[in-house]
C-alpha positions as CSV (number, residue, x, y, z in Angstrom):
1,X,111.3,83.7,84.7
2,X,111.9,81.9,88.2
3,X,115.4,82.2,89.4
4,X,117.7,79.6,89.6
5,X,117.8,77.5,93.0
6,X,119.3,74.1,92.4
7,X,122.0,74.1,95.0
8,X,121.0,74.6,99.4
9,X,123.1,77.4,98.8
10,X,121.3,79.2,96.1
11,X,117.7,78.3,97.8
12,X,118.6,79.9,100.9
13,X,120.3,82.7,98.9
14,X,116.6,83.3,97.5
15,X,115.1,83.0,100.6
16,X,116.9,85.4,102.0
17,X,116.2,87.9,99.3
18,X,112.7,86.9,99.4
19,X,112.1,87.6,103.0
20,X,113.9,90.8,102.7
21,X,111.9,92.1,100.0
22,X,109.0,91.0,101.3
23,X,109.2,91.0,105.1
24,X,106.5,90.1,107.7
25,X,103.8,89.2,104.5
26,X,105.5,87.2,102.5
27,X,107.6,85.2,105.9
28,X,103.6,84.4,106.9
29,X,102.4,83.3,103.5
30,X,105.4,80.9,103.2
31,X,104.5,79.8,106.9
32,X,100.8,79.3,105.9
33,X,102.0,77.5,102.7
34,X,103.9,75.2,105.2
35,X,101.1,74.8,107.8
36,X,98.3,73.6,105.3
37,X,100.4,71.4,103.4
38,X,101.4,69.7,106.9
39,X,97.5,69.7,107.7
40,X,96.3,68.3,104.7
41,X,99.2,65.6,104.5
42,X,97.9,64.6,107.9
43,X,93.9,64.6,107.6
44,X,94.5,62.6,104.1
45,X,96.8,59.9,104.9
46,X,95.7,56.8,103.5
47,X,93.8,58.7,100.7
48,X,94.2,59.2,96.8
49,X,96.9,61.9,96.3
50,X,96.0,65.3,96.6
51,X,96.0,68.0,93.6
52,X,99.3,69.4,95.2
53,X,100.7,70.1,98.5
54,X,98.2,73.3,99.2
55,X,95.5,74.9,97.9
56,X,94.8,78.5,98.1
57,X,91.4,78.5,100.7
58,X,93.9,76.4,103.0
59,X,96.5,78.4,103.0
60,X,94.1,81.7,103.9
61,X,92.3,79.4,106.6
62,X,96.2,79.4,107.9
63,X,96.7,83.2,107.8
64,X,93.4,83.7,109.4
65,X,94.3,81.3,112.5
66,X,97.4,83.3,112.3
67,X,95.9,86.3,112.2
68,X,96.5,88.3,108.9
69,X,93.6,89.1,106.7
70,X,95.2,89.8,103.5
71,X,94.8,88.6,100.1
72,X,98.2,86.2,99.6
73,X,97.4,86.2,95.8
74,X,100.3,88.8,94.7
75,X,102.8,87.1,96.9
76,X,101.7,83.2,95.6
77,X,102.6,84.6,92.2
78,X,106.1,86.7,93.1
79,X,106.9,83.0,95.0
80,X,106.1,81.1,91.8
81,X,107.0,83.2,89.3
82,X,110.0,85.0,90.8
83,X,111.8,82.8,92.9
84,X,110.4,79.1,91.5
85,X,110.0,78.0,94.9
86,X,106.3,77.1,94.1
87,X,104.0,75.8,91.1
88,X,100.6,75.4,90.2
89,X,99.2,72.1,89.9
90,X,95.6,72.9,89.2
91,X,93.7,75.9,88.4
92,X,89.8,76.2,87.7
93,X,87.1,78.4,88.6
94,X,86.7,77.2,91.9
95,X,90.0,75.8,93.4
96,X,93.7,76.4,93.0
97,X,96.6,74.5,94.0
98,X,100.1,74.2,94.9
99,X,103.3,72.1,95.1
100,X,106.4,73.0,96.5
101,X,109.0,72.9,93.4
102,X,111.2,70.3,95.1
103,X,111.7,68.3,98.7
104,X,114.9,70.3,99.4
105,X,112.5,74.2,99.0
106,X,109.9,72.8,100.8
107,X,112.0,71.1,103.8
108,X,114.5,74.7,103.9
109,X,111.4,76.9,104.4
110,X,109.6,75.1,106.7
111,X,113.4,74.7,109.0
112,X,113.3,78.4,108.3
113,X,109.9,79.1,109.6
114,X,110.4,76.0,112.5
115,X,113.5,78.3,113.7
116,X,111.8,81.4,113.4
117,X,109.2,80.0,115.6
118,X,111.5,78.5,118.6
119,X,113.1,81.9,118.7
120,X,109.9,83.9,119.1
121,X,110.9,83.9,123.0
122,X,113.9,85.7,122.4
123,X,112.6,88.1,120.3
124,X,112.8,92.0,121.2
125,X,108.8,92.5,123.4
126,X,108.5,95.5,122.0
127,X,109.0,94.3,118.6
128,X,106.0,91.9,119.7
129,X,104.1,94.3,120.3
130,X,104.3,96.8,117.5
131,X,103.8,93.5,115.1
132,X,100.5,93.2,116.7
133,X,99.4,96.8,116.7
134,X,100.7,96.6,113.1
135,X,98.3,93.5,112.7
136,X,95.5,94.8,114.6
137,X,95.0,97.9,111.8
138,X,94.5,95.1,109.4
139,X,96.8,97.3,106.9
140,X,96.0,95.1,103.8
141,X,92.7,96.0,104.1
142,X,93.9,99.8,104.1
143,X,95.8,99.4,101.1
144,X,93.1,97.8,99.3
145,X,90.4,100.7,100.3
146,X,93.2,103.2,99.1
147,X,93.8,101.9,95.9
148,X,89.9,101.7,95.2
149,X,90.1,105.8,95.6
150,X,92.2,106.0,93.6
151,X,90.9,104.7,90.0
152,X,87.2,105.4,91.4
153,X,85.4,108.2,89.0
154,X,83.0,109.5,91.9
155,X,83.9,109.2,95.9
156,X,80.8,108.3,97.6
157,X,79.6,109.4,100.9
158,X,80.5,106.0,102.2
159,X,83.9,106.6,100.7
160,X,84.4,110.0,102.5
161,X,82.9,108.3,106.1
162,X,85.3,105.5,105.9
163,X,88.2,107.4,104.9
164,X,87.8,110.0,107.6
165,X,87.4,107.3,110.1
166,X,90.9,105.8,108.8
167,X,92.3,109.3,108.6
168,X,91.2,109.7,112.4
169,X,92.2,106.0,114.2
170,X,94.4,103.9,112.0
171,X,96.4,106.2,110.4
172,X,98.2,108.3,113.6
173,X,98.4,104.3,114.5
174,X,100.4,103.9,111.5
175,X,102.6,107.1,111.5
176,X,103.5,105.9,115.3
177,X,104.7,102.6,114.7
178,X,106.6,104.1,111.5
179,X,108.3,106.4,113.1
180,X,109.5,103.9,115.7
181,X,110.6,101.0,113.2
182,X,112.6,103.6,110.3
183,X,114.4,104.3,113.7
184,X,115.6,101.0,114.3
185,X,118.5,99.3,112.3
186,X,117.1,95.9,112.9
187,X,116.3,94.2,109.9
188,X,112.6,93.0,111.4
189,X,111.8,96.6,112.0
190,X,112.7,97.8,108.6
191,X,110.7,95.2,107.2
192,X,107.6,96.5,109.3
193,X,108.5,100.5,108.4
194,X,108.9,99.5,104.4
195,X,105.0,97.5,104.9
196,X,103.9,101.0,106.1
197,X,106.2,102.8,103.5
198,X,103.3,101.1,100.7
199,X,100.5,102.7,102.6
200,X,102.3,106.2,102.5
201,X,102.5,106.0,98.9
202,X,99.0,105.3,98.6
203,X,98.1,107.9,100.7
204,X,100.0,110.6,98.5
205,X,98.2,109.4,95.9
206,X,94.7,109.7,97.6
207,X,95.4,112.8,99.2
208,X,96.3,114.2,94.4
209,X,92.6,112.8,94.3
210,X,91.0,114.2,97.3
211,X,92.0,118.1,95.9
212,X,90.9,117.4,92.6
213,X,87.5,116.0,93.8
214,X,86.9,119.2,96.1
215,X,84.5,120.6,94.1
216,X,82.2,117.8,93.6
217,X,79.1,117.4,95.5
218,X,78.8,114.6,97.3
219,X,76.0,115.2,99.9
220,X,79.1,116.0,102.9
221,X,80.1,118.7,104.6
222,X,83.0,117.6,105.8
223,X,85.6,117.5,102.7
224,X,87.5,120.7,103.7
225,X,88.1,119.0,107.1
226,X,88.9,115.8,105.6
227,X,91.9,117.4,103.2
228,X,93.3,119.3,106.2
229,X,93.4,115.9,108.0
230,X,95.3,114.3,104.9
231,X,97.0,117.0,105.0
232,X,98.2,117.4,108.3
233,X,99.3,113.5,107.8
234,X,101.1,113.6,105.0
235,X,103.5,116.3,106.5
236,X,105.3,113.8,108.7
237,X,105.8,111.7,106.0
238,X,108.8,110.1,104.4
């Protein structure tokens, strides 16, 4: 059940939680949300009244011109389902929209994210930085690939390629900026270490999988060099 949020206080009580729970995913999805229902307001004025405030291709359209490349899906549902802050105002096959469950959440988020925004110059440049490098390994996309592995019966060669290449350029990526932000007591840096903390997991999990599929023949010579790579990883981990 959604929790409560019927005072300024209690909304930016859950907002708070919310962006400390879900850190630099689910402060971008709530800016996308934001962003698309401005944009649609805008390119419809005049017109019969929209299904809701967003629908879910605008809001990915947003992240992309953002640059994120993850599925939003999980974090629509924790913002609806969770923390009420969202509903869903049509649903088929095709299409899926949004409204914001009242003026005041809508108008607190988007001061929140306005805020945010004007005080991206005074943010820390190496924080900048490692947000983009974070970015730039795309680490949805890593997460999704791992969890695959891990409920697939047979690896395929493909499977080993790819994960090798991951083992080989974005992983040592990863392990750098973790070991960077769990050093930092800023709140924006733990946010980025706990996002990488989600890949780790998955990785220990990949890693119980890659042992117990040493035996089978996959067409690859390269398995024994692929464990020891996991391996080797997974040492510096949490």
């Amino acid at each position: 059940m959604p929790k409560e949020n019927t005072t300024s206080t209690n909304i930016e009580m859950l907002l708070s939680d919310f962006l400390i729970r879900y850190g630099e995913r689910g402060r971008a999805v709530l800016e996308a949300a934001i962003r698309a229902t401005n944009k649609l307001a805008q390119s419809r004025s005049g017109v019969p009244s929209l299904p809701g405030d967003f629908d879910y291709r605008s809001l990915v359209e947003e992240l992309g011109v953002m640059g994120y490349s993850y599925n939003p899906s999980p974090i629509l549902r924790i913002l609806e389902r969770e923390y009420g802050f969202i509903k869903t105002t049509l649903h088929t096959s095709r299409q899926r929209w949004f409204v914001f469950s009242s003026r005041e959440i809508r108008e607190i988020i988007e001061n929140y994210i306005i805020n945010t925004r004007e005080n991206l110059g005074d943010a820390d440049p190496d924080l900048l930085i490692t947000k983009i490098q974070l970015i730039s390994v795309m680490p949805e996309k890593i997460k999704t690939f791992l969890e695959k592995l891990t409920t697939k019966n047979m690896w395929s060669e493909a499977d080993y390629k790819k994960l090798r290449k991951l083992s080989k350029e974005e992983l040592p990526l990863l392990r750098k900026i973790y070991k960077k932000a769990s050093g930092k007591d800023d709140e924006s840096w733990q946010n980025i270490a706990r996002e990488i903390e989600e890949i780790f997991k998955l990785l220990n999990k990949v890693i119980v999988v890659a042992y117990r599929r040493g035996s089978e023949k996959v067409g690859t010579d390269d398995i024994e060099e692929l464990e020891e790579t996991l391996e080797k990883f997974a040492k510096d981990q949490p």
